[in-house]
C-alpha positions in Angstrom: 40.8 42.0 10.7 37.6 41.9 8.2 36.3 45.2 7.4 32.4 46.0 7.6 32.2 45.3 3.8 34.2 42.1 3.8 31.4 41.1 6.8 28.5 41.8 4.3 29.8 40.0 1.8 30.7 36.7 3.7 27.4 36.8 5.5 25.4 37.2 1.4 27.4 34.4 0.3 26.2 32.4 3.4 23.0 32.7 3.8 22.6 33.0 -1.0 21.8 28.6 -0.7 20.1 28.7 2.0 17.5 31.6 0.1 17.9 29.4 -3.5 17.0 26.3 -1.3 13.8 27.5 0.3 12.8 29.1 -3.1 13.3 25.9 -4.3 11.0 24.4 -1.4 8.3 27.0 -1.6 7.8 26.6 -5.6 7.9 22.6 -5.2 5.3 23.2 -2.6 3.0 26.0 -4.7 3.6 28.3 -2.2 4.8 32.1 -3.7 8.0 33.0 -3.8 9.6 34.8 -0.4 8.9 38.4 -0.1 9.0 40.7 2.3 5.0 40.6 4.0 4.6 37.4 2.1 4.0 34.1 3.5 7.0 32.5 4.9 8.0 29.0 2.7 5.8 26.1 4.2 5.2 22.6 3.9 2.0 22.7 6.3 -0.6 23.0 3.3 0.6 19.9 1.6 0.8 17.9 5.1 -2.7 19.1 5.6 -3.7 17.5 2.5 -1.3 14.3 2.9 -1.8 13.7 6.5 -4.8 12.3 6.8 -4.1 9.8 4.4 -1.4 8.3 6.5 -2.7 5.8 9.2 -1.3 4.5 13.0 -1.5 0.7 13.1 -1.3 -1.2 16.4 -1.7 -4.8 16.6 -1.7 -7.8 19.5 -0.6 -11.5 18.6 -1.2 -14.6 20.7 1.5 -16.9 21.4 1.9 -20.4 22.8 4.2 -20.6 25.6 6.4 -23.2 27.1 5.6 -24.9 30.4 7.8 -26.4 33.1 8.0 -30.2 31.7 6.8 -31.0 35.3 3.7 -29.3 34.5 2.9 -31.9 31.2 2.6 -34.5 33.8 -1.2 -35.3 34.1 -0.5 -36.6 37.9 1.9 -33.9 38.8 -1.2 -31.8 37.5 -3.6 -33.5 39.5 -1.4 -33.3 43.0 -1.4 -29.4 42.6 -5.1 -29.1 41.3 -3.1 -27.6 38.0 -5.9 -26.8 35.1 -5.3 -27.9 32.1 -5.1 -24.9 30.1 -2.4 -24.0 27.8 -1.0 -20.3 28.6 -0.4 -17.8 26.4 2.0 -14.5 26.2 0.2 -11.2 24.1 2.4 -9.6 21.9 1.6 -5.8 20.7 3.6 -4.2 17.6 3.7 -0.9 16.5 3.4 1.1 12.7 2.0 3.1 10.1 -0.3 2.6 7.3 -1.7 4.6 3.9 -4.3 4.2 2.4 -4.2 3.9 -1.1 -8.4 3.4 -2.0 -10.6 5.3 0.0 -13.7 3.9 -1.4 -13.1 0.4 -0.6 -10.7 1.2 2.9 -7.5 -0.2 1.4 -4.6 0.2 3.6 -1.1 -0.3 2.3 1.4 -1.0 4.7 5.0 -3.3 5.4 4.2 -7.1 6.0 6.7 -7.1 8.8 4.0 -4.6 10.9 0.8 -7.0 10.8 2.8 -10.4 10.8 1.0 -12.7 12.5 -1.5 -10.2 14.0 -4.2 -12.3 15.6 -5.6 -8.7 15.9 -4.9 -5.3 13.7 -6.8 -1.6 15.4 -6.3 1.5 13.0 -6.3 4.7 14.1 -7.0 7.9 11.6 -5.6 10.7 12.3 -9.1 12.4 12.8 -9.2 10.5 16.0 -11.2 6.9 15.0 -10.3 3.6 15.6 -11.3 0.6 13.5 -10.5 -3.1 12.9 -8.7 -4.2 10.2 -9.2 -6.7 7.6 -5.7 -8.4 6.5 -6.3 -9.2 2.5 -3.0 -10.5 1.5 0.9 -10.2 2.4 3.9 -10.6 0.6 7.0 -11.3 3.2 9.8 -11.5 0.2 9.0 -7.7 -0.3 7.7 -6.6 3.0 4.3 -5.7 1.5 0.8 -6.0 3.0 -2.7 -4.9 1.9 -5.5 -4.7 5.0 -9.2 -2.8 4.9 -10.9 -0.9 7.0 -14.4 0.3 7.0 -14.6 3.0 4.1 -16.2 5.6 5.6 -15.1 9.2 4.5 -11.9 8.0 3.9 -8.7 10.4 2.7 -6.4 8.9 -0.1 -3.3 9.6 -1.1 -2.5 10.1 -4.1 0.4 8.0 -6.2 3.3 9.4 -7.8 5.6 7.5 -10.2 9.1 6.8 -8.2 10.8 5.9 -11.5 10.9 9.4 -12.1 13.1 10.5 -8.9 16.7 11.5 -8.7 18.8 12.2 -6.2 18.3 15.5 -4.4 14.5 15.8 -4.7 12.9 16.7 -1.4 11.2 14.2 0.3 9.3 14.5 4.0 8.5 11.2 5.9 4.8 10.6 7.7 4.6 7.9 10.4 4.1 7.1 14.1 7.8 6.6 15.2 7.9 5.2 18.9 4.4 4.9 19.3 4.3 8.8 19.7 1.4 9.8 17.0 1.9 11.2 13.9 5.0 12.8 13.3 6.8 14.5 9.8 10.0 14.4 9.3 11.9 15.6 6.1 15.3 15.4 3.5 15.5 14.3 0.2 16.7 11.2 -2.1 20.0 10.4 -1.1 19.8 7.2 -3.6 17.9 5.1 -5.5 17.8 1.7 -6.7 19.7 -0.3 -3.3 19.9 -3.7 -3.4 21.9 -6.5 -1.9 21.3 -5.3 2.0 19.9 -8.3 3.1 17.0 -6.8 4.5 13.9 -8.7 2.2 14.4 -10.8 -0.1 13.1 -8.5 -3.1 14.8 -4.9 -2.6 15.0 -2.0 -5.0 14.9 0.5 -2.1 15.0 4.6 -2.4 17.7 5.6 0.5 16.4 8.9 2.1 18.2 11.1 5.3 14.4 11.9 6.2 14.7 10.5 10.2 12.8 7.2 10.0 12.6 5.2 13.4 10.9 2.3 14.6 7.1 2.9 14.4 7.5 4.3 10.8 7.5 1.3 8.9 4.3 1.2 6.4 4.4 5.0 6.8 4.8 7.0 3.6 7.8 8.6 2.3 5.8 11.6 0.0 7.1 14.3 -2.1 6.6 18.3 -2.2 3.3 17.7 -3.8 1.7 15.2 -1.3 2.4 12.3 -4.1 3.4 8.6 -2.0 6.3 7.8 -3.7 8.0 5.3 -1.5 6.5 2.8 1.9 9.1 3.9 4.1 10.6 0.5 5.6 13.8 -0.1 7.2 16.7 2.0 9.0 20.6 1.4 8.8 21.0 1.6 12.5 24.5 0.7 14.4 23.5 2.8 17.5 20.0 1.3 17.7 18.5 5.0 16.6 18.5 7.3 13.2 21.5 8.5 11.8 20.2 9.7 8.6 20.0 5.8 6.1 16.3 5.1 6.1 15.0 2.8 3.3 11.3 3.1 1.7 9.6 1.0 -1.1 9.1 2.9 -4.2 5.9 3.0 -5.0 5.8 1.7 -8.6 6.7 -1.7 -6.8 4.2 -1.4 -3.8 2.1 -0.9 -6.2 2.6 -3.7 -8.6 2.2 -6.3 -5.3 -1.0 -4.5 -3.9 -2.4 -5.4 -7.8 -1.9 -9.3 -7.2 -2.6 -9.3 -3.5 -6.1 -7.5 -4.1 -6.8 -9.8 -6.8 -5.4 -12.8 -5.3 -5.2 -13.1 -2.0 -0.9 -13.5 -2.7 1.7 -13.0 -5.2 2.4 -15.6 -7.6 5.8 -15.3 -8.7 6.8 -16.3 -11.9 10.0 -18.4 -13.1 12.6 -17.4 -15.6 15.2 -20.1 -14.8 18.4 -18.6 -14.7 21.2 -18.0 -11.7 23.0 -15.1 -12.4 26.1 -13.0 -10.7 27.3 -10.0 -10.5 30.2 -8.9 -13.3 33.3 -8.6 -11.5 36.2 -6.3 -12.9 37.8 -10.6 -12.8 34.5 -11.7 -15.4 34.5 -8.6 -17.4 38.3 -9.3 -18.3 37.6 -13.2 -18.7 34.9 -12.9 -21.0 36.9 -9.8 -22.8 33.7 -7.4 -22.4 33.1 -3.9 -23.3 30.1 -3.8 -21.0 31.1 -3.7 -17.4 27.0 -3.6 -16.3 25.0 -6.6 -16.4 24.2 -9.9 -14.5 26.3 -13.0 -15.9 24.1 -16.1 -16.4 25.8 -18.9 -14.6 23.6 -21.6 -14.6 20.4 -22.7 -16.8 17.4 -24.6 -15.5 16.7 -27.6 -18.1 13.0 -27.0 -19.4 13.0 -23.4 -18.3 11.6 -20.2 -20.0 15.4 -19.0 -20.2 16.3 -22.5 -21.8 13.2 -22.3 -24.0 14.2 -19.0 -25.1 17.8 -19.9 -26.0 19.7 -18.3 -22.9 23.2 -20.2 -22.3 25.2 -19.6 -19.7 28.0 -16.8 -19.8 24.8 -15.0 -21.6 25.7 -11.0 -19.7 21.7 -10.0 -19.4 22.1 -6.0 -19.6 18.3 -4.9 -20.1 14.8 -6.3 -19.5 12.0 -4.7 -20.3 13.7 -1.8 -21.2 15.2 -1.1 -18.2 18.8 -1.6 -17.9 20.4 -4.1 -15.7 23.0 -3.3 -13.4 23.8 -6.4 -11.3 21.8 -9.6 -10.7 19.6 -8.1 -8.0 18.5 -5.9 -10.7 17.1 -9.1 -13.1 15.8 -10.6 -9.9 13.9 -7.9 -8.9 12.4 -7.7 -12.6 11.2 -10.9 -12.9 9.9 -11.1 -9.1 6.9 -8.7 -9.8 6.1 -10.3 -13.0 3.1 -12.8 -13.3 3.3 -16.2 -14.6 2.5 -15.6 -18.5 3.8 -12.3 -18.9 6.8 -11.8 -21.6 10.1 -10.4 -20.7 11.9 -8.7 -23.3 15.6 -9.4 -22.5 18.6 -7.6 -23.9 22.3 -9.6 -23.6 25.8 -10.1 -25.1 27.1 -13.1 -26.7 30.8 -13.1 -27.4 30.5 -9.3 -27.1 27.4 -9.7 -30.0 24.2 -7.9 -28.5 20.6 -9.9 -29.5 17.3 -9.4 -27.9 14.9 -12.2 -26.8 11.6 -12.6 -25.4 10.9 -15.3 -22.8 7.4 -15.8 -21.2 7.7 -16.2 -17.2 6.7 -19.6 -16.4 5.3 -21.4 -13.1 7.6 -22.2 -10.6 7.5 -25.8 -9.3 8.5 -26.0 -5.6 7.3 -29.1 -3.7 6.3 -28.5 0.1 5.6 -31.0 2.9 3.5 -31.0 6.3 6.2 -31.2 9.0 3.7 -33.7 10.7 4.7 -36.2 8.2 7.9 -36.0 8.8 8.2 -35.9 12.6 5.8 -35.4 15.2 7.5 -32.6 17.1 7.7 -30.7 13.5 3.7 -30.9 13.5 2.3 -27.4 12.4 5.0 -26.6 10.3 5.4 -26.5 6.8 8.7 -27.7 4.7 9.9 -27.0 1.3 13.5 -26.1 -0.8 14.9 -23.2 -0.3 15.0 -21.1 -3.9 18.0 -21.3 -6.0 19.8 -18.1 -4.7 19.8 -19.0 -1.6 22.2 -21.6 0.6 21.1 -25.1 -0.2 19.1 -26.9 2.6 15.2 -27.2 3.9 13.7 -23.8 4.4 10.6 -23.6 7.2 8.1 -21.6 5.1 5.6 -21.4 7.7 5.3 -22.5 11.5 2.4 -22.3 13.8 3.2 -20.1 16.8 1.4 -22.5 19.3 3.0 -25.5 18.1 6.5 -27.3 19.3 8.8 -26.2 16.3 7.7 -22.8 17.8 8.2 -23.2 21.4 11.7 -25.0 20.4 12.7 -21.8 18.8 12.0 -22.4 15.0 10.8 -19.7 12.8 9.5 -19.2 9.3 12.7 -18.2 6.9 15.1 -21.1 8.8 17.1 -23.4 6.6 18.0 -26.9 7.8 21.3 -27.3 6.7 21.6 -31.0 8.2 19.8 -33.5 10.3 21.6 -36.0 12.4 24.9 -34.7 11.2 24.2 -35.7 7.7 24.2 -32.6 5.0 20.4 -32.2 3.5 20.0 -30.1 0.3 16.1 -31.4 -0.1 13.4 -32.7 1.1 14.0 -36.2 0.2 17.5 -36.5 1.2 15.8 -34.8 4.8 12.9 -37.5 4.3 15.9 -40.0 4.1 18.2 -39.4 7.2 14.6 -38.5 9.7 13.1 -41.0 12.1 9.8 -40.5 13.3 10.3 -42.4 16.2 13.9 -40.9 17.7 15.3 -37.6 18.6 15.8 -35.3 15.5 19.2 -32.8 15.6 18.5 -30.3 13.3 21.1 -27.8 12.0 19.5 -24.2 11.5 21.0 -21.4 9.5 19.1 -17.8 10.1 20.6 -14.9 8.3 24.4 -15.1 9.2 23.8 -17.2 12.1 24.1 -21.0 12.5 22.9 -23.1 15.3 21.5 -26.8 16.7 18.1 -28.0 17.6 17.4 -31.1 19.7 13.6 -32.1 19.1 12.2 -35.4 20.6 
């Protein structure tokens, strides 16, 4: 049986983190440290500052929907004095918002939360509500820009996330559920994930902070009220939190907010190489020292990598300066560049380390009107899918009150084949379509395959 002493001791060792760890809190936060008839440790001054920064976004969407095919026919019509009116089906969405620019109303927030919006209503969290403006988007990152009236606006202010580790404390501001705003808070459980699958661009900081749906476009802040991440996805088998939320550091929302103010979009630059990751199988093929890297596999004739003198079995380790892990890591690199900037590349040849520099050229992707290729694809716009991704057709954009729609189509699908025979582009699609018969249509989406009959 423990003795009194014994009971005193356990109980100081106990409770000695817990002290170091709101210490830790309360100094991060300015506050002084714990003392008896002091203040207790607080994040509430810093979320009064932060707060009102952080926006509730609500928006409503118009869709085309389906009729009976009884209902096409003008005399059916007629018979049951039918009007002639195409119906329609509202759609309302849910998110969060920060603004970034208070004297022009700039409102960064994930592309995913205003997609499509026929209509975007802000509400500040002094009460207000306003229309938005959408000013640009960028689905491959899951990054949009809109503006609202500036009118005594509160910004936030940015920190630079290349300078967090693992275990800094982090607290998360959204509207999860459509409740209002709500604070939640953990810290960095790891930076720098890629290959999830969840946008196409993906450098994300992992955080335990509760994120749930509603808090996407919200902003992930640290102990000094500085944005340092867009907080973005959850890791959610159950359907709810369990402690993997996902956020956009801020050093890359940033860099796409930059192109989208000034241009409307992001213009993407090309570098011209596939690469892959090193496996332990590579690394003891191409007898490396290294075991980090992306492996160039393939070289684009004419490129800015062929240009520069990039060959493939070239093991990229740095750009830029900053060191490449895996392929998603070069990817992500050369996605947030413009076309014309120079990208200082670092790689091992025959286990011989040079340096080149290879200016990011323009990337040449033909596109085609869907009417042009069959009627019932009218209002939808074609074009090849990029090089790291499954060969076919990709839909890059569909009108929701067109047919492609109705039949189920969506921006992102891939054709893989039409009328049973294999397509990789747009003229062997052009090849094997008739205008005038019934077009079968293989679709990939994500890991999901299926068929589509259109007449």
């Amino acid at each position: 049986m423990m003795n009194i002493k014994s009971i005193k001791q356990l109980l100081f060792m106990t409770l000695l983190p817990v002290y170091f760890c709101m210490a830790s809190i309360s100094q991060a936060a300015g506050l002084p440290p714990y003392a008896e008839g002091q203040p207790l440790p607080s994040l509430a001054p810093m979320l009064e500052r932060s707060m009102p920064a952080v926006v509730n976004i609500s928006t409503s969407t118009n869709i085309q929907i389906s009729e009976n095919p009884l209902m096409q026919d003008p005399y059916f019509r007629q018979f049951f004095n039918v009007p002639n009116q195409p119906r329609q089906q509202q759609r309302n969405s849910l998110g969060s918002g920060v603004i970034i620019d208070s004297n022009q109303g700039l409102v960064l927030t994930n592309n995913h939360v205003i997609d499509k919006a026929d209509k975007i209503m802000v509400t500040l969290n002094d009460g207000r509500q306003l229309t938005a403006e959408l000013i640009g988007t960028d689905p491959e990152a899951d990054v949009a820009i809109i503006q609202i009236p500036a009118d005594n606006l509160t910004k936030l202010p940015i920190a630079d996330s290349s300078q967090l580790k693992v275990g800094d404390f982090v607290v998360a501001i959204g509207n999860p559920f459509g409740l209002g705003q709500t604070v939640t808070s953990g810290i960095v459980s790891a930076l720098g994930r890629t290959g999830l699958g969840i946008e196409g661009y993906e450098d994300f900081i992992q955080t335990d902070a509760s994120i749930n749906p509603g808090n996407s476009g919200g902003a992930l802040v640290n102990l000094r009220g500085e944005l340092i991440g867009i907080n973005t996805a959850i890791l959610a088998p159950t359907g709810g939190n369990v402690g993997i939320g996902f956020a956009i550091p801020s050093n890359m929302a940033m860099t796409i907010k930059e192109s989208l103010v000034k241009h409307g979009e992001v213009r993407r630059g090309l570098l011209g190489v596939t690469t892959q990751d090193l496996t332990p199988e590579l690394v003891k093929a191409f007898n490396l020292k290294n075991k980090q890297g992306a492996a160039i596999s393939r070289i684009e004739s004419n490129s800015p990598a062929a240009k520069a003198g990039l060959e493939p079995g070239d093991i990229i380790v740095a750009a830029n300066g900053r060191p490449i892990r895996n392929s998603h890591d070069i990817r992500n690199i050369v996605g947030l560049m413009q076309i014309g900037d120079n990208v200082d590349l670092e790689y091992f040849r025959n286990n011989e380390k040079k340096q080149v520099t290879a200016t990011i050229g323009k990337p040449e992707q033909p596109q085609l009107a869907g009417e042009k290729l069959h009627p019932s694809l009218q209002g939808a716009v074609l074009t090849t899918t990029q090089k790291n991704q499954v060969e076919g057709v990709l839909f890059q954009k569909i009108d929701t009150s067109s047919n492609a729609w109705q039949a189920g189509l969506r921006p992102g699908d891939v054709i893989l084949s039409a009328n049973r025979y294999r397509v990789r582009t747009l003229e062997e699609l052009k090849q094997v379509v008739d205008p005038n018969s019934t077009l079968l249509i293989n679709i990939q989406r994500g890991q999901e395959g299926f068929f589509v009959v259109l007449k």
